[in-house]
N, C-alpha and C positions, 0 to 999 in steps of 0.2 A: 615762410618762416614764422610769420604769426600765429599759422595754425598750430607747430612745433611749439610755440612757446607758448599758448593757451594749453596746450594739451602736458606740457610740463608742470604747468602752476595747479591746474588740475588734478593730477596726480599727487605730486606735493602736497596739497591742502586734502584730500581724500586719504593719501598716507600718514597726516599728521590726525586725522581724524580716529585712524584705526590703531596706531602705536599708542595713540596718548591712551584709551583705557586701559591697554594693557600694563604700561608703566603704571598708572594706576591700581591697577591689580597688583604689582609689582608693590608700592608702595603700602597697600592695606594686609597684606600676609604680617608683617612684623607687628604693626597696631594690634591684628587679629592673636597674634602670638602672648604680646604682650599684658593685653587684657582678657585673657580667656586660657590662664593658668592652668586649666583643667583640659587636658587634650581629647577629653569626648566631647566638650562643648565645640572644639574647632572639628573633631569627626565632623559632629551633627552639621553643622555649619559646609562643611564639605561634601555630604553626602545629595541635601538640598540643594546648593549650589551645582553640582551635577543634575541632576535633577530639572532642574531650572535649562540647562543647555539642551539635554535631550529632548524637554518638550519645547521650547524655543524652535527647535528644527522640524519639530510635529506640526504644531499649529500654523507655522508658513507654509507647509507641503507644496514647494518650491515655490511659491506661487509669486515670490520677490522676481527672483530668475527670469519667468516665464513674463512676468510685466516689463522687465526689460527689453525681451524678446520681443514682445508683440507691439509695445509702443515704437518702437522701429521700423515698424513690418508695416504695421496696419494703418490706413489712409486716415480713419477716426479715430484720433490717441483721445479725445475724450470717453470713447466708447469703452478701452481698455481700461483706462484709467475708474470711471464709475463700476464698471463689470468684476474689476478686481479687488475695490474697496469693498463694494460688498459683498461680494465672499467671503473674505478674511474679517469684516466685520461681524456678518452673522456668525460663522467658523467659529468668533472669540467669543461672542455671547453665549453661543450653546457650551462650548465649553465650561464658560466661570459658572452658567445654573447647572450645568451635571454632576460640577464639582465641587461646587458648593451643597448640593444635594446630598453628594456621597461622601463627603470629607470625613466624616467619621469612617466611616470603612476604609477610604483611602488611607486615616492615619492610623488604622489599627493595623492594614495589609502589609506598611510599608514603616511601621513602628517610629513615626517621628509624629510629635505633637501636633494636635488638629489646632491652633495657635498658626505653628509655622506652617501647616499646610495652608491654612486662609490666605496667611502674608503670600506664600508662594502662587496661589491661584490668582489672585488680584496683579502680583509683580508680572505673572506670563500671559495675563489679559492685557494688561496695558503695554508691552513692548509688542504684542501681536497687534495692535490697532493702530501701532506708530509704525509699523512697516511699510504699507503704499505710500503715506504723508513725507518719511526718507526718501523713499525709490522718488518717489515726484520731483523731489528737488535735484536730485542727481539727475534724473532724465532731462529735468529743465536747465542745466547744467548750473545749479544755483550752488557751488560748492562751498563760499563762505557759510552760508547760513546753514548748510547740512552739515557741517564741521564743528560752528560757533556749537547747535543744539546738542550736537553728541557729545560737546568737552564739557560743554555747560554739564549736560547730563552727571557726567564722572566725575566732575569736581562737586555737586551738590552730597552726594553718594561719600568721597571724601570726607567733607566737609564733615557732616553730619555723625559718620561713622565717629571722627574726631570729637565731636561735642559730646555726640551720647557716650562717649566710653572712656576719652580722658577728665573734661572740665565737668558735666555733669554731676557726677560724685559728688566732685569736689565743691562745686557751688552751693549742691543743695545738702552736703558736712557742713559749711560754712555760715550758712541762712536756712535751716529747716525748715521755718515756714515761709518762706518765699514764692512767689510764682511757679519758680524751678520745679521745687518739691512734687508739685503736680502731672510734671512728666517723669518724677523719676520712680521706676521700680527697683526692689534689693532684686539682684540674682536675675537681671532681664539683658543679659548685652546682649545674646544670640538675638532675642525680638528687637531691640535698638539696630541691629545688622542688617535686620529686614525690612522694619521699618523705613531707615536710610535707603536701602533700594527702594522700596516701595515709595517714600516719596519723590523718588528723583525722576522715577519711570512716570509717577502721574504729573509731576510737571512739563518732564517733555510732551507729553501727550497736549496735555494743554496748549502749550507754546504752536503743538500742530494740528490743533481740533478746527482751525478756520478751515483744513482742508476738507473736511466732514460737510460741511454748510456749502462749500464750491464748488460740488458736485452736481449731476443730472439725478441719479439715483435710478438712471437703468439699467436692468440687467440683461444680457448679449448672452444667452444659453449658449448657441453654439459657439463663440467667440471664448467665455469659460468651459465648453467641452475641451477644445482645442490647448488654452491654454493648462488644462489639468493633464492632460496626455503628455504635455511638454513638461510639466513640472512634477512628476509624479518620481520618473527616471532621479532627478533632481533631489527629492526629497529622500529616497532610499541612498543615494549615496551622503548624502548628509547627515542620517539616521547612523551610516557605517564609520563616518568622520568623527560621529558623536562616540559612539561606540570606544573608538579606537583612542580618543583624545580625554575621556571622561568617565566613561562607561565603569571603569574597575573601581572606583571608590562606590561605586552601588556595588558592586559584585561582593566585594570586600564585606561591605553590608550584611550583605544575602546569606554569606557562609560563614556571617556569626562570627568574624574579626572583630575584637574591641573597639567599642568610639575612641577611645584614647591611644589606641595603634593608627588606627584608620587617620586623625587627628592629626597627629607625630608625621606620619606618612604625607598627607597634603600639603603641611607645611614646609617640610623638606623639601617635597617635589616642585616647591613653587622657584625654588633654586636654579633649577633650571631652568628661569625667565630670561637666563643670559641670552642663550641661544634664540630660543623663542623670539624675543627681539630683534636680536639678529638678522634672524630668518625672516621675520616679516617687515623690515624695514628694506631688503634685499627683495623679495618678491614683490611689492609693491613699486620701487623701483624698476625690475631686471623683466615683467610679462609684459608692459607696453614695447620697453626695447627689443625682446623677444619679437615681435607682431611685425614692428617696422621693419627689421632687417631679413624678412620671411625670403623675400625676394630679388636680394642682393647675390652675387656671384659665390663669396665666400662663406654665406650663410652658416653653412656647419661648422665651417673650421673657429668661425666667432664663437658658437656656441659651445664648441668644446672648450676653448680658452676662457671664458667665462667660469665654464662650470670647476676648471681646476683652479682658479681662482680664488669660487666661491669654499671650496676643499681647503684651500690655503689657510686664508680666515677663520672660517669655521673650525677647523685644528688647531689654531693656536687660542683658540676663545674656549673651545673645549677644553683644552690641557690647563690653560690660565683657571680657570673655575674649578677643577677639580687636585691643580698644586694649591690653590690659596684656599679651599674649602673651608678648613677648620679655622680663617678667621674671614671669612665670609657669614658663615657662618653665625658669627657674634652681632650684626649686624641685625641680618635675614631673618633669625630664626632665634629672639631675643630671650630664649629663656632655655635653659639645657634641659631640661624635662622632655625635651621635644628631638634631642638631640640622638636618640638611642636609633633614628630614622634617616640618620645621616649618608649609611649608606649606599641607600638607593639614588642618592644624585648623580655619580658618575654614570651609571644606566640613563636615570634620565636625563642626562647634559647629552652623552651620544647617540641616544633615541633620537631627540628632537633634530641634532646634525643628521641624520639619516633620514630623518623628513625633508630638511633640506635639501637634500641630496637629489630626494626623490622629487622634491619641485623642481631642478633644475632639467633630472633627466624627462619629466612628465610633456616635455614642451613638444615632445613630437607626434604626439596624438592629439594636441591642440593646434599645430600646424595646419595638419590634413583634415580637420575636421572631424575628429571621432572621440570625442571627447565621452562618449557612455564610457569609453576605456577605462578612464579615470574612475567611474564611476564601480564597474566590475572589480580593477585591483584594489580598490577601497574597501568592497565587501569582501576581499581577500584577505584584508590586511585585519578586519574585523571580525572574520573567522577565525585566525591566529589569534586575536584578542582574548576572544572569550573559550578557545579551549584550552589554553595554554592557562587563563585565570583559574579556571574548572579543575584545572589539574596539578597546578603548584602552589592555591592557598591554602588548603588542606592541611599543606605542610611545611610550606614557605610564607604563609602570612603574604604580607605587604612588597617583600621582598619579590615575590611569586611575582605580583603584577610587574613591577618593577622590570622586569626579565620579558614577561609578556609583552611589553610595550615595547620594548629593544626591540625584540623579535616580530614585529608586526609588520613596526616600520622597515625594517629593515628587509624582510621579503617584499614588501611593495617596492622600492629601491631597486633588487635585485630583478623583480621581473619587468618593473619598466624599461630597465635596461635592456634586457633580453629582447623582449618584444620591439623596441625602440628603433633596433639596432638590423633586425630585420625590416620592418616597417622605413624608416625615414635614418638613413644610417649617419651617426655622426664620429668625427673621426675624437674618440675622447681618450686624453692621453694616461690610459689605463694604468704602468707604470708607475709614472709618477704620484696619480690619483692613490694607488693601492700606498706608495711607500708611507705619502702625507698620514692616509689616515692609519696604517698599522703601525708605524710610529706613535704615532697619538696615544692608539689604543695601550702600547708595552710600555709608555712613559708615564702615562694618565696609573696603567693598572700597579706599575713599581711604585709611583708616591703614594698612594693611598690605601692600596691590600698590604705591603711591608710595611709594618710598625716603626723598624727604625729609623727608617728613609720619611715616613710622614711624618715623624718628630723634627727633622732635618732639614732644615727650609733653605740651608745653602746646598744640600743637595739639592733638592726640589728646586730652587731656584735654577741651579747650572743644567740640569736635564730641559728647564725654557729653555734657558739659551743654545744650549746644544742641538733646539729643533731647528728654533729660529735663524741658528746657521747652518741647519741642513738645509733648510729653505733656500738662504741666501747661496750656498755653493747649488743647487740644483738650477734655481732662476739667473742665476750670476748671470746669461748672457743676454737674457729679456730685460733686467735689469738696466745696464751698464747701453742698451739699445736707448730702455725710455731714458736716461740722465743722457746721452747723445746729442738726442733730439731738441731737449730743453734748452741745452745749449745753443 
């Protein structure tokens, strides 16, 4: 039982690690709205931020993964553990002098100021050299202090965004010659944006630079042949992850879509943090339970009940975000200038469900151990990405992606299943599953594509409740089973 309830608390504190900066993210979209009136500023600011993720998943080239692997595996975890720091350390140095080197041709290649390239080159050196120093702690299962450093992280990043872009101004309006004045520039919140990352990343680093100093500092060639072989796989499906989750606001870029579309577009899209949420406060939960019950009797029939479950949910969080949009909206997305990109949210509220989706059905190629699966329908899904972008911005703009994204995820979903089903068959009550979510779809598409029904919020409202007890008459007997029992 202890082990059960260590392994609970664990998870828990590893999940509160990983939601909190996304509610954080969640929380700096409206700030970023708010103070950056001009929607090519928040482009630019989006474009970089992509940018930022993609090479994120370059300069680890799996190499986090593959240290888990092998400090498991292998009889001298110090051996791993120094063999993979320095990798990734020299990795990041060569990097920031290359890039540092070329920054100007970087930012002439790639049309964003050699300023915010610097910031970005420094932001993706210092999260590349904090990676073993994290894995360490999680290996040593030290999960408070891998948790404390990551929130610390995202709150300093807050924080800061907060000072340089609300009080700032106004202090140094107030006191011109003050202290203040000396950090403040006219016309610099994108660099105050970066700045705030960039000092948040160098102080986690710091907080974990002792790990640097408690090393041996030798290097296991064939120990790193090995684990590059294992994380290579690794790295190309994260490359197609990146792709598929990020990728289009460069594309967007590329084919000469306005910063202040592109801008309009990320801020709206960020609306769709409902789900996102959702979905990963659900998967951090639902893959340990997935793991334990591998080998129980009824295995499959739990994991179909699960997944129609998670269907359940997830349709009614979809349809809520997309009836209440337009004062969601007022909130989220603090300034109507921004608003002509609205949209694109119901795509992307039931994109991100359809990721969902696809985690739930993905479980049975991590069952049996074939988990490269995952990796292949990713570059599948990432294939749909960029030629569906290729082919609908020309003439759909922002939109285009928008659709692209649907459609990515949503063939990944479709052939997990397929494949899934011959492979490791689960009994999932299709049915039902289909009614949940094509409802969804004809009730989401009447509030929001009809003008006069989305003026009409007691329509809108009665079309919830209308699912909500479609819900209740289809489950009425699962139901009426669990109040049974309580009793």
């Amino acid at each position: 039982m202890s082990l059960y309830k260590n392994l609970f608390k664990q998870t828990l504190i590893y999940g509160l690690a990983t939601v909190f900066p996304r509610i954080i993210s969640f929380i700096l979209n409206p700030l970023f709205v708010y103070y950056l009136p001009d929607k090519s500023k928040m482009g630019e600011v989006s474009v970089i931020f992509a940018y930022l993720v993609f090479f994120n998943v370059v300069l680890s080239y799996g190499m986090e993964t593959a240290f888990f692997r092998f400090y498991n595996t292998e009889d001298n975890k110090k051996n791993v553990i120094s063999t993979t720091t320095i990798s990734l350390f020299w990795s990041s140095i060569a990097f920031l002098l290359l890039s540092l080197l070329f920054r100007n041709t970087l930012a002439s290649w790639s049309n964003i100021s050699v300023e915010y390239i610097t910031y970005t080159i420094f932001i993706l050196t210092l999260d590349a050299l904090a990676i073993i120093p994290f894995s360490k702690l999680r290996a040593e299962k030290r999960p408070m202090r891998y948790a404390t450093i990551k929130m610390a992280n995202v709150t300093i990043n807050l924080l800061l965004n907060v000072f340089f872009l609300a009080f700032l101004p106004k202090i140094v309006a107030h006191n011109p010659t003050g202290f203040f004045s000396t950090l403040y520039f006219e016309n610099f919140q994108i660099g105050y944006i970066f700045v705030s990352n960039l000092v948040a990343s160098l102080v986690t680093l710091l907080v974990l630079s002792p790990n640097y100093f408690n090393i041996s500092w030798k290097f296991d060639v064939v120990l790193w042949k090995k684990m590059m072989y294992y994380g290579v796989p690794i790295l190309i499906a994260g490359i197609a992850f990146a792709i598929n989750e990020h990728f289009d606001k460069i594309l967007l870029d590329w084919m000469h879509v306005p910063m202040s579309d592109i801008g309009a577009y990320s801020a709206c899209y960020k609306i769709g943090m409902f789900m996102v949420l959702f979905r990963t406060a659900y998967t951090l939960g639902i893959e340990p339970f997935f793991f334990s019950h591998a080998s129980n009797e009824n295995a499959q029939q739990t994991y179909a009940t699960i997944t129609k479950y998670f269907v359940i949910f997830g349709s009614f969080i979809c349809l809520f975000v997309i009836v209440f949009i337009d004062l969601l909206k007022r909130p989220l997305v603090p300034n109507s200038n921004y608003w002509d990109a609205i949209k694109v949210v119901p795509l992307i509220v039931l994109a991100n469900f359809f990721l969902g989706i696809y985690t739930n059905l993905s479980v049975w190629y991590k069952l049996i151990d074939k988990t490269k699966i995952g990796a292949y329908i990713s570059l599948v899904g990432a294939a749909v990405t960029l030629i569906l972008n290729y082919a609908l911005i020309p003439t759909m703009s922002y939109y285009g992606s928008a659709i692209a994204t649907i459609a990515a995820y949503g063939t990944m979903m479709i052939i997990s299943y397929k494949m899934g089903q011959k492979s490791y068959p689960i009994p999932y009550d299709m049915n039902k599953i289909f009614s949940y979510l094509g409802l969804t779809i004809v009730f989401s598409a009447v509030s929001f594509y009809i003008p006069i029904i989305r003026e009409n919020y007691y329509v809108k409202t009665l079309l919830l409740l209308v699912f909500l007890y479609f819900i209740y008459y289809s489950e009425k007997e699962t139901l009426l089973r669990i109040i049974k029992r309580k009793k």
